[in-house]
VEXFI-953575 format. One line per 10 residues: number of its first residue (from 1); for each residue x, y, z of N, C-alpha, C. Coordinates in pm, 1 decimal. Each point is the difference from the previous one (the first is absolute). Example, Ala and Ser with C-alpha at 12.3 -4.5 7.8 and 13.67 -1.06 7.14 Angstrom:
<nodes>
1 = 1319.0:-569.0:780.0:-89.0:119.0:0.0:90.0:120.0:0.0  -35.0:105.0:-72.0:82.0:119.0:6.0:-77.0:109.0:73.0
</nodes>
This chain:
<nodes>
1 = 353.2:-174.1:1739.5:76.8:90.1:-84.0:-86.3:49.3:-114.8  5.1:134.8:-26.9:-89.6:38.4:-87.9:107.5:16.4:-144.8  -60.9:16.9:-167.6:62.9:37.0:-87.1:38.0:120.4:26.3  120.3:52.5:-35.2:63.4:137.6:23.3:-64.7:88.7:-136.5  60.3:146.7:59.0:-65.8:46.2:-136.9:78.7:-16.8:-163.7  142.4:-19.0:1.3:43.9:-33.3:-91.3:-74.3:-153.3:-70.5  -13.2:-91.0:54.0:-82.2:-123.2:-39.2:-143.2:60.9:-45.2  -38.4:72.4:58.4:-221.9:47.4:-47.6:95.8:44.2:-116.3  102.8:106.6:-13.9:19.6:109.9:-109.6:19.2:-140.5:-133.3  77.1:-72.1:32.4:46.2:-139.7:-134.7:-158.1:-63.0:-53.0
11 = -18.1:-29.1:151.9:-163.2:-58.4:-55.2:-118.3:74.5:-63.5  13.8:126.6:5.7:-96.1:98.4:-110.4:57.3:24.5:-83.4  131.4:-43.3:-6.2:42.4:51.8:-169.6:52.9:-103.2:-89.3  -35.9:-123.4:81.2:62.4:-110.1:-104.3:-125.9:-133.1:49.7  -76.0:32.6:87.0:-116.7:-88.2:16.4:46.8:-176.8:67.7  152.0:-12.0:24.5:57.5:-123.2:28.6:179.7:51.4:40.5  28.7:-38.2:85.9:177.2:7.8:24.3:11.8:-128.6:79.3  129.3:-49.0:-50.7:92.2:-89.4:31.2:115.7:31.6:104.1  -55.7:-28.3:150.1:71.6:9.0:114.3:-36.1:-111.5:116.0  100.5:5.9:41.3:-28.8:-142.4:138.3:-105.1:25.0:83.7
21 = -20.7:-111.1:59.4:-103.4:44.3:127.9:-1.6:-94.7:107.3  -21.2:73.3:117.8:-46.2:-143.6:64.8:-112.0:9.8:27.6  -68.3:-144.8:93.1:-88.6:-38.7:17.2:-157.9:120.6:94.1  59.5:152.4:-3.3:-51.2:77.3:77.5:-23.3:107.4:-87.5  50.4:11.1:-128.6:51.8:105.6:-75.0:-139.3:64.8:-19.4  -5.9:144.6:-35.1:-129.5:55.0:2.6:-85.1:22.9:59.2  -151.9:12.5:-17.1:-87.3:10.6:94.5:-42.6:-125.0:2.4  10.8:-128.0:-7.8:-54.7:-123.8:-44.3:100.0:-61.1:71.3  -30.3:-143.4:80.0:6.9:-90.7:89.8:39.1:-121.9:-98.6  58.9:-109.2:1.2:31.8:-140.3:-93.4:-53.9:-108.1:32.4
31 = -204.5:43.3:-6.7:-63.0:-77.1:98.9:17.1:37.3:112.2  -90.4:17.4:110.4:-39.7:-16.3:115.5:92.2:-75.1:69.8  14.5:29.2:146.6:79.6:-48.5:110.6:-11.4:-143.8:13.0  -170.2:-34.6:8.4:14.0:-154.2:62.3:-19.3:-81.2:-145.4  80.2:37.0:-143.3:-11.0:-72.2:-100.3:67.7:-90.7:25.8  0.5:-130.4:-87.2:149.6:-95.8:19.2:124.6:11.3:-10.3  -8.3:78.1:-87.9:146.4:87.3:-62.7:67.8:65.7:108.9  -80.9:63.0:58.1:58.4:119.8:110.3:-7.7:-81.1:147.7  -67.0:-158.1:18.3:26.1:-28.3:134.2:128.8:-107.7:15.4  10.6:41.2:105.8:100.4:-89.1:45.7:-12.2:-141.4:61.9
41 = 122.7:-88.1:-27.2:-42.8:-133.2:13.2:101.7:-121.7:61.6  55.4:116.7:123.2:135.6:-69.3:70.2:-112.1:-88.4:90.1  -72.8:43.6:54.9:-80.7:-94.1:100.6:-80.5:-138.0:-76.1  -28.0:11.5:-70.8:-124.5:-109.7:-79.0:127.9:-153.8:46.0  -105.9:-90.4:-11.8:78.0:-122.1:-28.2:13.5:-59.5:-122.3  124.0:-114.1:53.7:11.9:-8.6:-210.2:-38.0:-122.5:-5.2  -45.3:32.7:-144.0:-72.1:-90.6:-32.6:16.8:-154.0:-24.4  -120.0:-83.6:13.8:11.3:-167.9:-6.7:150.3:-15.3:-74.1  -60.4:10.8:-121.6:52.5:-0.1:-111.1:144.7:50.3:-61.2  43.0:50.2:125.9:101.2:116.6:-49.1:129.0:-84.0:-66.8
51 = 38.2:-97.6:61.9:149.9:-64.8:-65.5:-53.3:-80.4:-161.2  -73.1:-36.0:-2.2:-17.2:-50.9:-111.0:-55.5:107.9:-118.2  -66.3:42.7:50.5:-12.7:185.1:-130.5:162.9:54.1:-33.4  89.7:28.6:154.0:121.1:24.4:-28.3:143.4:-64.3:-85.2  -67.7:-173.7:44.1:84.9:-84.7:-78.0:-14.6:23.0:-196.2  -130.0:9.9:-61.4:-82.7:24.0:-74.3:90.1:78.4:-100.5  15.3:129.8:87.4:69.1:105.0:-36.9:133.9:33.3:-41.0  96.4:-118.1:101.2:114.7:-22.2:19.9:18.2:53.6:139.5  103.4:-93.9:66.3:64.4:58.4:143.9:138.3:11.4:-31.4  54.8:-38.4:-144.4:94.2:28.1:-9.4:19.7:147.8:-95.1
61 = -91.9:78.1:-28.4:-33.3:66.7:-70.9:64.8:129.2:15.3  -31.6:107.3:-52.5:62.7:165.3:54.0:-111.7:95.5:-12.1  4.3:88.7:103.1:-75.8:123.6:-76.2:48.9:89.0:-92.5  -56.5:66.7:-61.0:51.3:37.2:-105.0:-78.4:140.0:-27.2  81.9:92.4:-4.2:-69.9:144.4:-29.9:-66.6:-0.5:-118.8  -91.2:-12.7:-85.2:7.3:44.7:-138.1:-62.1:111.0:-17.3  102.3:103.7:39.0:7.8:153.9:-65.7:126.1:64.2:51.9  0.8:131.7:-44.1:129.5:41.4:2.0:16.5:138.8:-68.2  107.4:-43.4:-56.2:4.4:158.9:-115.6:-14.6:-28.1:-137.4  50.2:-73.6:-71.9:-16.1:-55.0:-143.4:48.1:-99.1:-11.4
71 = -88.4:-124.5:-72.1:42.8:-105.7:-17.1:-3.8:-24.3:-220.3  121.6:-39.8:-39.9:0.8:-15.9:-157.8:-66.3:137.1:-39.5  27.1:127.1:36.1:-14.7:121.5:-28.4:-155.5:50.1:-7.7  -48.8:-72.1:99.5:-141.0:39.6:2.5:-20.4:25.7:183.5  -85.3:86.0:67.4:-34.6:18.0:134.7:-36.7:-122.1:52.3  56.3:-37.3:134.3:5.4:-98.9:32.0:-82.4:-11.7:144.9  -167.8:-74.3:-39.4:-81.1:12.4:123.7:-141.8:52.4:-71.7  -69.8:17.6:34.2:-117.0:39.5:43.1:-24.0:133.8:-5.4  -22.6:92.7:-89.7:-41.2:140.2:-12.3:-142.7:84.5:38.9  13.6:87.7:58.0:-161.1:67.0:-29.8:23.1:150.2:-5.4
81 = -121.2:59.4:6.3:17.8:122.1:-45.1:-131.5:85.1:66.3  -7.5:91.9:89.7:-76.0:100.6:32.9:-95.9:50.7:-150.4  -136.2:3.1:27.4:-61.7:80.8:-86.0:-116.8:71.1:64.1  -62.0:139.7:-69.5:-105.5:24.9:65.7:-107.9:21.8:-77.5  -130.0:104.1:-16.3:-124.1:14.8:-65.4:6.9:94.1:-147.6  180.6:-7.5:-23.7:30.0:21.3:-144.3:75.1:-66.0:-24.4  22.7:-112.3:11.5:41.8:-101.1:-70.9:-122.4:-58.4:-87.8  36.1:-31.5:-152.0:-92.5:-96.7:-72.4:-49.7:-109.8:40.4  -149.1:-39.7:-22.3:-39.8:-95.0:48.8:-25.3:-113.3:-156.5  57.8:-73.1:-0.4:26.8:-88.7:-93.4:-89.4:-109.9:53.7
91 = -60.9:-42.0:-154.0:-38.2:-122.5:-1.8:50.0:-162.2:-50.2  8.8:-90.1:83.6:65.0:-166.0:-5.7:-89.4:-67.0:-7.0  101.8:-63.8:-167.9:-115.0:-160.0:-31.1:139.0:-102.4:113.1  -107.3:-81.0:56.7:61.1:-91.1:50.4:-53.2:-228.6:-28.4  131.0:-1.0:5.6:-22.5:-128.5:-9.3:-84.6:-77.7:48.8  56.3:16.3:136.9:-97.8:-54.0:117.3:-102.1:115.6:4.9  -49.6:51.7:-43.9:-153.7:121.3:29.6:-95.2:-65.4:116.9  -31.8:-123.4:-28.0:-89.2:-74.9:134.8:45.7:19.7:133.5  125.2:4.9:42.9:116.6:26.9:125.0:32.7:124.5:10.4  -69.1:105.9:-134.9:105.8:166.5:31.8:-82.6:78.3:28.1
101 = -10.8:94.6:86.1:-35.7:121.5:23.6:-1.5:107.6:-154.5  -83.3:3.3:-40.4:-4.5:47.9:-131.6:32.9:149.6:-6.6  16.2:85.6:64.5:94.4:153.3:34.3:-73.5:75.2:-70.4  9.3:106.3:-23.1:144.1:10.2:-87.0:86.5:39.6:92.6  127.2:-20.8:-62.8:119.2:32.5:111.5:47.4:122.2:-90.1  101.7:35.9:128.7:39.4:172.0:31.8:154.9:-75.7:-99.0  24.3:1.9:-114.1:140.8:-21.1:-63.8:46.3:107.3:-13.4  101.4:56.9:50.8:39.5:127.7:-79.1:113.1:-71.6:-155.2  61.6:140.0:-37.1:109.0:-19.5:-90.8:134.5:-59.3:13.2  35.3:-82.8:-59.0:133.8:-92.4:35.8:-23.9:-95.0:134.0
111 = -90.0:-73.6:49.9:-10.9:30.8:149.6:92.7:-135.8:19.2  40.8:-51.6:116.1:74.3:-73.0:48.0:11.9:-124.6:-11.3  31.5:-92.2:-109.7:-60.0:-159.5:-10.4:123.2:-97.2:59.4  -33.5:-68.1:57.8:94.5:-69.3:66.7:77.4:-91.5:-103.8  156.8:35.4:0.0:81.2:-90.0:-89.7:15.7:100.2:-133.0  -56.2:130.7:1.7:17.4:90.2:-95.3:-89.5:-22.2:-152.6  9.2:132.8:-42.3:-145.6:-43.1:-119.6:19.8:-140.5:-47.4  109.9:-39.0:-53.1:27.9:-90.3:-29.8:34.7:-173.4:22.1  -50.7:-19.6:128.8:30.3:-47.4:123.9:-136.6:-119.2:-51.7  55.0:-136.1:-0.3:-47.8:-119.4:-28.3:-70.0:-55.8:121.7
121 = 10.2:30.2:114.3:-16.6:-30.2:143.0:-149.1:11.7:29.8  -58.1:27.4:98.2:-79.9:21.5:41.9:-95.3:162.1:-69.8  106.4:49.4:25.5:-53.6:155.3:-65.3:-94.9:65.9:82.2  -22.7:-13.8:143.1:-76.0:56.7:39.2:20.3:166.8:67.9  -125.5:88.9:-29.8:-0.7:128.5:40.0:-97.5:25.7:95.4  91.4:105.3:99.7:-122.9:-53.7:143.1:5.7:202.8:16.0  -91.5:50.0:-19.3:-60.9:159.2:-0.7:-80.5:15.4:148.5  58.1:88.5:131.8:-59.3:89.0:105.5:-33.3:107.8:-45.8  -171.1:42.1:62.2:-31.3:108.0:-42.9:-29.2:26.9:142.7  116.2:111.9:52.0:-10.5:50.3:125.0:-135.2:114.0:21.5
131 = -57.5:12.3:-92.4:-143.8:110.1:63.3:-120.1:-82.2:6.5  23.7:-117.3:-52.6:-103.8:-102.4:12.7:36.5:-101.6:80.2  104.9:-17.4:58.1:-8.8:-150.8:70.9:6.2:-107.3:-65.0  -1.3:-62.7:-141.7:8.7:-80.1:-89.2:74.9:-49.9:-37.9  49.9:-80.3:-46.6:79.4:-137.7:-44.6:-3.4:-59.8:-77.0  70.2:12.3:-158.3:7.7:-68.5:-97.4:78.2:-103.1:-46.8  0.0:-72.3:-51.7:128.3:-148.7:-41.8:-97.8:-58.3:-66.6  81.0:2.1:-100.9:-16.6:-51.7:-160.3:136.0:-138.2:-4.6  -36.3:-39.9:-87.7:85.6:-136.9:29.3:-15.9:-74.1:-218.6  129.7:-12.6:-15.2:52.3:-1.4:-153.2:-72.8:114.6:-79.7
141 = 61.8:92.8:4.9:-71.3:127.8:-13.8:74.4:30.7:-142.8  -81.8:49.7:-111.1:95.6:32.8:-138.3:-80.8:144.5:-78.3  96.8:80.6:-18.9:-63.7:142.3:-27.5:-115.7:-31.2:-130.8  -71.1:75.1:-50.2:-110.1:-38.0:-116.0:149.5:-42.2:-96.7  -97.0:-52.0:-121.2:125.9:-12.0:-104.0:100.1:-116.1:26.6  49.6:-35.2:107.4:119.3:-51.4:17.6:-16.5:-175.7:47.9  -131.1:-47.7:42.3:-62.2:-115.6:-4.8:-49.3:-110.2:-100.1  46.0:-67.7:-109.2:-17.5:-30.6:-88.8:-106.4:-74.9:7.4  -160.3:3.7:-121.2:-86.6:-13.4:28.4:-90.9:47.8:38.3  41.3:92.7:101.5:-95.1:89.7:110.5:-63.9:151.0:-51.7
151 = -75.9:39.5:15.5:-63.6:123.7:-39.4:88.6:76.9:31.8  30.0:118.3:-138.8:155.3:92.5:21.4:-66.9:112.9:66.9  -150.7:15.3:29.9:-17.6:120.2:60.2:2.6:24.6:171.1  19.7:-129.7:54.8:-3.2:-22.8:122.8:78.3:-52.6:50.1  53.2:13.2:119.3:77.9:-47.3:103.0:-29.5:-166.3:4.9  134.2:-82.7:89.7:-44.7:-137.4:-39.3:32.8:-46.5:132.6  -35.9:-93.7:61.7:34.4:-89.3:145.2:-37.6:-90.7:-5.6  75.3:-117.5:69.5:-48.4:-60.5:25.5:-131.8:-12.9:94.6  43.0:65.9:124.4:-112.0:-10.5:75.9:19.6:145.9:108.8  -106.2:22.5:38.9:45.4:173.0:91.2:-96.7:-13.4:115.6
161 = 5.4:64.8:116.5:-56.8:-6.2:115.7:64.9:171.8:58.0  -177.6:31.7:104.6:5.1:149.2:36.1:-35.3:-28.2:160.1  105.9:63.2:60.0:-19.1:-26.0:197.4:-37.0:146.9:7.5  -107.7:33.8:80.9:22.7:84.2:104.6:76.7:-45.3:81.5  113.8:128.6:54.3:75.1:-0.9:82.0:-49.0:27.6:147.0  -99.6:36.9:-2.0:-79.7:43.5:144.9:-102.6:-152.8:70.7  6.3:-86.3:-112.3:-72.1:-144.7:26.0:75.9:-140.7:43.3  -91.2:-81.0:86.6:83.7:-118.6:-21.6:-44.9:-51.7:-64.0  -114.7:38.8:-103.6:-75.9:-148.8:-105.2:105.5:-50.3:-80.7  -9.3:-110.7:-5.2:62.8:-109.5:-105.5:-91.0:-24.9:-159.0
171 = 78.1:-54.5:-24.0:-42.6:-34.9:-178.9:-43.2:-114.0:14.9  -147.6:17.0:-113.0:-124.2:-140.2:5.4:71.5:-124.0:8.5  -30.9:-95.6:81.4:14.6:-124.0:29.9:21.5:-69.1:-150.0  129.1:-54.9:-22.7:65.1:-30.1:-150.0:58.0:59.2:-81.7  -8.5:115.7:55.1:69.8:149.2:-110.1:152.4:-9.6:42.9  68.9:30.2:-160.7:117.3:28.3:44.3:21.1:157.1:-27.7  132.6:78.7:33.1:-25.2:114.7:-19.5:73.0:54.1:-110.1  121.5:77.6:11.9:113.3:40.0:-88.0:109.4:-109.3:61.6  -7.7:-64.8:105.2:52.5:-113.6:48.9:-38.4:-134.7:21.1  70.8:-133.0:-49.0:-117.3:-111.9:-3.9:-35.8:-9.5:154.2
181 = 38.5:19.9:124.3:-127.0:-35.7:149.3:-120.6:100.3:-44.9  -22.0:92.8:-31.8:-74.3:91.1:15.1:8.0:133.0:51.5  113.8:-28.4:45.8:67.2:166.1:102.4:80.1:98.8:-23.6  -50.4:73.5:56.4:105.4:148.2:-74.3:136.8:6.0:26.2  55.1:42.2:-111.0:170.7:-11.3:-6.4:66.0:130.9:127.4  -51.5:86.1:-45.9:60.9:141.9:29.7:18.6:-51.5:156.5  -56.8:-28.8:115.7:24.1:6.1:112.6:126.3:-84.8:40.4  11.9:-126.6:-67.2:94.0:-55.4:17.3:117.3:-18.1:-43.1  88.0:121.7:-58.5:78.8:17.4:-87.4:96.5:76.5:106.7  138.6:-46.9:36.1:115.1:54.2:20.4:16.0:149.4:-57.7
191 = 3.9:124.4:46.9:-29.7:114.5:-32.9:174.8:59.8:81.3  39.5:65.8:-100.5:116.0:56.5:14.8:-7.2:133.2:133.9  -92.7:61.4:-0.2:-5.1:109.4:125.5:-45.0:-63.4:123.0  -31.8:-106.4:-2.9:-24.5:-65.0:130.4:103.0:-124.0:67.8  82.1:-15.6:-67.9:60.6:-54.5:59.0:149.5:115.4:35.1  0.9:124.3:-101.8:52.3:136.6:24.7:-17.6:59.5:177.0  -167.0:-9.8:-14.2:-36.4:88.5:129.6:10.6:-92.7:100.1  76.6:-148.3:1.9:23.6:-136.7:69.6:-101.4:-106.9:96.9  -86.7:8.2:-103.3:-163.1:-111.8:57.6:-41.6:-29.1:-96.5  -28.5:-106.1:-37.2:-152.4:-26.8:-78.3:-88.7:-61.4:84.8
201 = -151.0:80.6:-10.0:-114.6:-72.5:55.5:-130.0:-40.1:-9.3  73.4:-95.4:-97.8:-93.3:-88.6:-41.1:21.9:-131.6:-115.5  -60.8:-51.6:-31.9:15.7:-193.2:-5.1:69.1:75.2:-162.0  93.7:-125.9:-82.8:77.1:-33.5:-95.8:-92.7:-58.6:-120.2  30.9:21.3:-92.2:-27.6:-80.6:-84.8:101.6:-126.9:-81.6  -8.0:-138.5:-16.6:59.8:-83.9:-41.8:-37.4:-85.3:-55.0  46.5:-73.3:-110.2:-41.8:-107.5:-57.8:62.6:-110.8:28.9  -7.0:-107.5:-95.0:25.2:-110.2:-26.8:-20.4:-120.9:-102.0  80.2:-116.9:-36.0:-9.3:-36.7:-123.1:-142.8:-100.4:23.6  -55.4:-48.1:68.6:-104.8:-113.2:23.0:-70.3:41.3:76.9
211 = -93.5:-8.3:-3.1:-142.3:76.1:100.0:-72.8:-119.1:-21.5  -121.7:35.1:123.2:-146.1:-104.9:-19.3:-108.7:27.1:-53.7  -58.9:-74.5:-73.0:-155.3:57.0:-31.0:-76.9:34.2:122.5  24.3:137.5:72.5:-36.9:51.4:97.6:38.6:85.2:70.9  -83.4:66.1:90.2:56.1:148.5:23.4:-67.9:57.3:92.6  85.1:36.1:112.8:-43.0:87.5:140.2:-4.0:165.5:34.9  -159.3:-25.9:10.5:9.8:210.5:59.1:80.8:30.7:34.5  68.5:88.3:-64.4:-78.0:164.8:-118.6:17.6:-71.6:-153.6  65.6:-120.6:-33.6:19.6:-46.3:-115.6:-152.0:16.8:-4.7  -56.7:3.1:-170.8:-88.4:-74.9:-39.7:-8.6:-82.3:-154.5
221 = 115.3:-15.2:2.9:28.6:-132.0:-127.1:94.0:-71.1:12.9  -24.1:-147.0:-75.3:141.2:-33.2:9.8:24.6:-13.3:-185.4  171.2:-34.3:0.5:19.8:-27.4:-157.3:98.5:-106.9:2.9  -38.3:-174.9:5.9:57.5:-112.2:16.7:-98.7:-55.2:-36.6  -4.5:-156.2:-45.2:-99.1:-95.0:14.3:50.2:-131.7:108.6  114.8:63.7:17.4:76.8:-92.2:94.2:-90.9:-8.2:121.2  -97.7:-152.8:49.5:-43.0:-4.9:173.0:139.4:-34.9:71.3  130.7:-35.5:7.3:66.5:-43.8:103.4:-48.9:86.2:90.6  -30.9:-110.5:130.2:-20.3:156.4:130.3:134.1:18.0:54.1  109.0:-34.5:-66.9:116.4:80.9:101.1:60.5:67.6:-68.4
231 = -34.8:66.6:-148.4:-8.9:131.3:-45.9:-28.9:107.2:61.0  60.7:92.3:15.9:-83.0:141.8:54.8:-99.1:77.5:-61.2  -151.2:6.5:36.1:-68.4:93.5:-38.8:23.3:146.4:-75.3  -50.3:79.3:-39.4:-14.3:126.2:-44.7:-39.9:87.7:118.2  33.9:67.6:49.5:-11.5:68.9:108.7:83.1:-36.7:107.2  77.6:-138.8:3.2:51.8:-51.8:150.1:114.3:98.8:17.5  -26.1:35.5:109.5:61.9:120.1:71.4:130.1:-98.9:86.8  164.0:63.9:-34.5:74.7:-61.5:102.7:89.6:115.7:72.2  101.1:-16.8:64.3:64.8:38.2:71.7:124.1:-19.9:30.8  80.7:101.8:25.9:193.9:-76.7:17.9:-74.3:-19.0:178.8
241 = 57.6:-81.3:-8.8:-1.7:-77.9:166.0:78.7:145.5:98.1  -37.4:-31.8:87.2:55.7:95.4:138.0:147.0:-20.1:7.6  55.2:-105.8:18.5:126.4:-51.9:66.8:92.4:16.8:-116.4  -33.8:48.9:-115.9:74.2:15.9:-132.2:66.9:148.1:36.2  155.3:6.8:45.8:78.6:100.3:34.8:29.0:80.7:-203.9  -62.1:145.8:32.0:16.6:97.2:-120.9:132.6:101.2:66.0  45.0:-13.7:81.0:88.5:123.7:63.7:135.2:-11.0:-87.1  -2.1:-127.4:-58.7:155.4:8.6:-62.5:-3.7:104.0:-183.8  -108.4:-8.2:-24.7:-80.2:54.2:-137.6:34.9:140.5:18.9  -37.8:118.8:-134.9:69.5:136.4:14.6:-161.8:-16.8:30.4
251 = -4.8:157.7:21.7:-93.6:98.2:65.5:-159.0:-24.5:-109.1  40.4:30.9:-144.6:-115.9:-14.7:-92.2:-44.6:-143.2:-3.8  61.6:-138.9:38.4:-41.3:-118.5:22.7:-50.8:-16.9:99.0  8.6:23.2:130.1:-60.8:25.0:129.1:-149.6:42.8:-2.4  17.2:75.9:-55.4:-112.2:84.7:-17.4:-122.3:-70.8:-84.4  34.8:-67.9:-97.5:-70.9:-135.5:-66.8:-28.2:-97.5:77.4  100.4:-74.2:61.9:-23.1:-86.6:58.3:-85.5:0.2:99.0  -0.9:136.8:101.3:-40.9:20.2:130.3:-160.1:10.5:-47.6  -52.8:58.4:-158.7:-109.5:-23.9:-37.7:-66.2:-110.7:4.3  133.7:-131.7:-95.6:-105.8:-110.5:10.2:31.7:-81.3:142.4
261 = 24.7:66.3:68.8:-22.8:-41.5:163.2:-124.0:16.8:82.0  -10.7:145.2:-37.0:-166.4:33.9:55.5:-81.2:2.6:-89.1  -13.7:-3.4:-122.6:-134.4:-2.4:-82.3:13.1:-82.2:-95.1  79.8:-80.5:-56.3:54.1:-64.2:-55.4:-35.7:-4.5:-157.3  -20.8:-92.1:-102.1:-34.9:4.5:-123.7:-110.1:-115.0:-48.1  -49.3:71.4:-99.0:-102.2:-88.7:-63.7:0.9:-56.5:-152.1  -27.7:-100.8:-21.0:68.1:-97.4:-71.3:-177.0:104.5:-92.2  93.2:49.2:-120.7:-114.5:70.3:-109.4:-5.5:-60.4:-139.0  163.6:-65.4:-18.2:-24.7:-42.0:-141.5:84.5:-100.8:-71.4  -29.4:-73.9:-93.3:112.0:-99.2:-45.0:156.0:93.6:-61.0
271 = 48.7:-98.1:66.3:112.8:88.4:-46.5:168.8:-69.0:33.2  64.5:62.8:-0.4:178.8:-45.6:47.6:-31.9:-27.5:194.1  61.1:-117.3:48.5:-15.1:-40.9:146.0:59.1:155.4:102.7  -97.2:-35.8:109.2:76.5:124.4:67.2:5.9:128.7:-59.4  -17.2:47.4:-60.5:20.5:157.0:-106.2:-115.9:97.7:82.2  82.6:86.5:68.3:-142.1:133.1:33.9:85.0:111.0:-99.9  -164.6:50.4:31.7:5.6:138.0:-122.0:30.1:114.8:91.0  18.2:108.8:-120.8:58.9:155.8:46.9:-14.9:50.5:-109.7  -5.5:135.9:3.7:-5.7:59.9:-50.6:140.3:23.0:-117.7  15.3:59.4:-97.7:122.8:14.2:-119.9:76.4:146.6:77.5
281 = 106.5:52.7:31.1:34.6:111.4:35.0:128.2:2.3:-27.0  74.7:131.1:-51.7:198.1:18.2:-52.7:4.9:-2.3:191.5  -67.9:5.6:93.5:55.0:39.3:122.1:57.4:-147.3:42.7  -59.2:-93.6:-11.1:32.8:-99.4:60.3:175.9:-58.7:-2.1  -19.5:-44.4:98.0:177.7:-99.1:-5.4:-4.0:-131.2:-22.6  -6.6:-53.9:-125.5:-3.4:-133.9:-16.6:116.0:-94.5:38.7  70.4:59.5:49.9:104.0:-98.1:150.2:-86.9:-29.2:107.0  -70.1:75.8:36.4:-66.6:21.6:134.0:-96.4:-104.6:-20.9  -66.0:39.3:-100.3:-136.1:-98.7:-33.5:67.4:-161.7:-27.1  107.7:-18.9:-15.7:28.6:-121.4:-53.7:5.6:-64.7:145.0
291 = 49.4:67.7:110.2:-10.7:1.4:111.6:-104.1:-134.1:30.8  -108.8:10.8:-25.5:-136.0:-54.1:-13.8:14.8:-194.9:-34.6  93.2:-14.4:-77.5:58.1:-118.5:-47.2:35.0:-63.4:79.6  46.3:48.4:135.0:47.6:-88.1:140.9:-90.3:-43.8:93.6  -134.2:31.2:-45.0:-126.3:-70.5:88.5:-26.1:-116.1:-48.9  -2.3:-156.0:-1.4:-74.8:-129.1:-25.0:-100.3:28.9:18.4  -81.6:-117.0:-77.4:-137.4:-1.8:2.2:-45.4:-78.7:145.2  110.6:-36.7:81.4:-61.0:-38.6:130.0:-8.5:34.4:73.5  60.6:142.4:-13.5:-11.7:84.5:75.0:-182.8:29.5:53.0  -57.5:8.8:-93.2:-136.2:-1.8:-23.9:-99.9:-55.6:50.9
301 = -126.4:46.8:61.8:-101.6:-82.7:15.9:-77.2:57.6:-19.1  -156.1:-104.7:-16.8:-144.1:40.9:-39.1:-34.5:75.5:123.9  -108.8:79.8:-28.3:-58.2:27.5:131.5:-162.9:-16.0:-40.0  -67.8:-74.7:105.6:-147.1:2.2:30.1:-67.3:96.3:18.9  -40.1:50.0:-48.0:-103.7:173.9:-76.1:-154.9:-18.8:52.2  -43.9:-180.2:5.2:-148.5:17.6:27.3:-100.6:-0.5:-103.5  97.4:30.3:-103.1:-119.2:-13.3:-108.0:-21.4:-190.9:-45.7  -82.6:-39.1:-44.4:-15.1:-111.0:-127.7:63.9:-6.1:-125.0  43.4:-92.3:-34.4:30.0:-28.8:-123.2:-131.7:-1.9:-117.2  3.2:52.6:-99.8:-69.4:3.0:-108.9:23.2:-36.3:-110.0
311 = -47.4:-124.5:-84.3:-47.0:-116.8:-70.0:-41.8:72.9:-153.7
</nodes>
């Protein structure tokens, strides 16, 4: 699908617009076909490990949408925002600087912070620049000025990371990114036009409250000091089991589920058990999404990917 001309006309005259997308949008690909994100993983076997990572997690547990339309009057989910070669290129002091891709990044004006300017959370802003193929996510992100301490002339993050979208390279061995595994947010985010146009294809993003000091390709960090090995890694990729009947679910749950059936999700960050991300949208039906609450966590299993664990 290419940008229409009303979208080029927004993007030369405002250098950034705020509209959905899916995973095809533009002239630019969400990563390559045989990435991890984009393969599928009904065949693999599951892994050694799988009931005790799952127990870990809870089997009595729920999934849990976290996004929606507004949560305590702020957008609820994961935001981003189209920009192109007039958008400002801003410069970020970052915390972690040793772990960040030093940018500058494409910020436009007002741009999208997760949990709203004001938003105690994570705060992260994740910028596509569809004429470049590029990929931004910034992670505790605070406009100049508004960081106490911090230089008022510059942008602030914690930590930021830049994907080509046309690559499968990963981030240096120990790096984390705008996410503690190391991996980019944007691909794995519940996106309101794709579960619209009724598919998503490609792997989830999810957290959890306990992780291991360790972490499996495409991860490349972990953030625990915890060794239990029946913790789940940073990267461990799982799956709703086959025999787990979705037909009784409405149409926009199906459509989730049937995702983490074939490509399933990857465990990216500490966080609330079970919780995948999506995008913030007024479109959504947060009945539908609550929907999501009737899956257990035993439903679930690991799946064996092939990669090593990393120490």
């Amino acid at each position: 699908m290419k940008i229409d001309i009303f979208l080029s006309f927004l993007l030369i005259m405002f250098g950034s617009v705020f509209i959905p997308l899916d995973v095809n949008a533009g002239n630019c690909s969400i990563f390559p076909k045989d990435n991890p994100w984009n393969t599928k993983i009904a065949h693999l076997p599951v892994h050694p490990n799988s009931h005790a990572y799952i127990k870990s997690i809870g089997l009595k547990g729920h999934l849990h949408a976290d996004f929606g339309t507004k949560w305590k009057g702020a957008p609820n989910g994961i935001p981003f925002v189209i920009v192109n070669s007039l958008t400002k290129m801003q410069k970020v002091n970052f915390e972690y600087s040793d772990e960040s891709d030093s940018g500058p990044y494409p910020i436009p004006k007002n741009p999208p912070i997760e949990g709203g300017p004001k938003g105690q959370g994570d705060r992260h802003i994740i910028m596509i620049n569809y004429e470049s193929c590029i990929l931004y996510e910034l992670y505790d992100t605070w406009p100049p000025g508004t960081k106490p301490g911090k230089d008022k002339s510059k942008w602030f993050a914690g930590s930021g990371a830049i994907f080509n979208l046309s690559s499968n390279k990963l981030r240096p061995e120990g790096w984390t990114s705008a996410d503690a595994a190391g991996l980019p947010i944007f691909p794995g985010l519940v996106k309101y036009e794709e579960v619209k146009k009724g598919s998503i294809n490609h792997a989830l993003r999810f957290t959890v409250q306990a992780s291991q000091k360790a972490y499996i390709h495409p991860a490349t960090h972990f953030a625990s000091n915890k060794k239990d090995p029946d913790l789940p890694p940073m990267g461990l990729r799982l799956r709703l089991k086959a025999d787990f009947k979705i037909s009784r679910f409405s149409r926009e749950a199906q459509i989730i589920l049937q995702a983490l059936k074939t490509y399933g999700m990857f465990l990216a960050d500490n966080g609330s058990n079970w919780y995948i991300s999506g995008e913030p949208n007024e479109k959504w039906d947060n009945d539908l999404l609550h929907e999501l609450q009737a899956v257990p966590g035993s439903a679930f299993e690991a799946v064996d990917t092939g990669e090593k664990i990393h120490y």
